[in-house]
N, C-alpha and C positions, 0 to 999 in steps of 0.2 A: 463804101459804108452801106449796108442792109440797114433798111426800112424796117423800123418796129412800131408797126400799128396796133393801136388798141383804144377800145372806144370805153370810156368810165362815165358812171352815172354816181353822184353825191347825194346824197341827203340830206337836210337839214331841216333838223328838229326846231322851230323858233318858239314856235308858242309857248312851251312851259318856264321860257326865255321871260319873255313878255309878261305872260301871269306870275313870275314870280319878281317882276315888278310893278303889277298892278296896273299892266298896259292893256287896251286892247290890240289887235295888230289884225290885220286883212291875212296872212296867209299861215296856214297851221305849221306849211314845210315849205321847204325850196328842196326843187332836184334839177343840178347843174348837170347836163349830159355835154363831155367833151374830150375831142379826140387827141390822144398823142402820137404823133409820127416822127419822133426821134429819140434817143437817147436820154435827154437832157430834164435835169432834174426842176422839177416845179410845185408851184403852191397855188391853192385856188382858193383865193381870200373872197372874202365878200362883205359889201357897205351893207349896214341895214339898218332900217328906218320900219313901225310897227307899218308903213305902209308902201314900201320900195326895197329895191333891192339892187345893186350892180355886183359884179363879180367880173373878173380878171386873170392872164396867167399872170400869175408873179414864179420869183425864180428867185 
């Protein structure tokens, strides 16, 4: 099996999230930078809270 590396960076836009709920929130984006070294097909979900964040691979 050949290794397919590559390295992705995300973006997320939250803030017009939050003001168009009339939230404040601590960060304007998130950028998730993460590497794939295989094949295998994935999602990169993320919890959010106007002042936290986690994020995960999901599949």
């Amino acid at each position: 099996m050949k290794e397919n590396k590559s390295i992705f960076k995300l973006t997320y836009f939250i803030e017009p999230y939050f003001k168009s709920l009339k939230q404040n929130s601590f960060y304007p984006f998130i950028e998730v930078v993460f590497e794939i070294k295989d094949d295998q097909h994935c999602h990169v979900p993320i919890t959010l809270s106007p002042y936290g964040y986690s994020t995960y691979r999901g599949n």
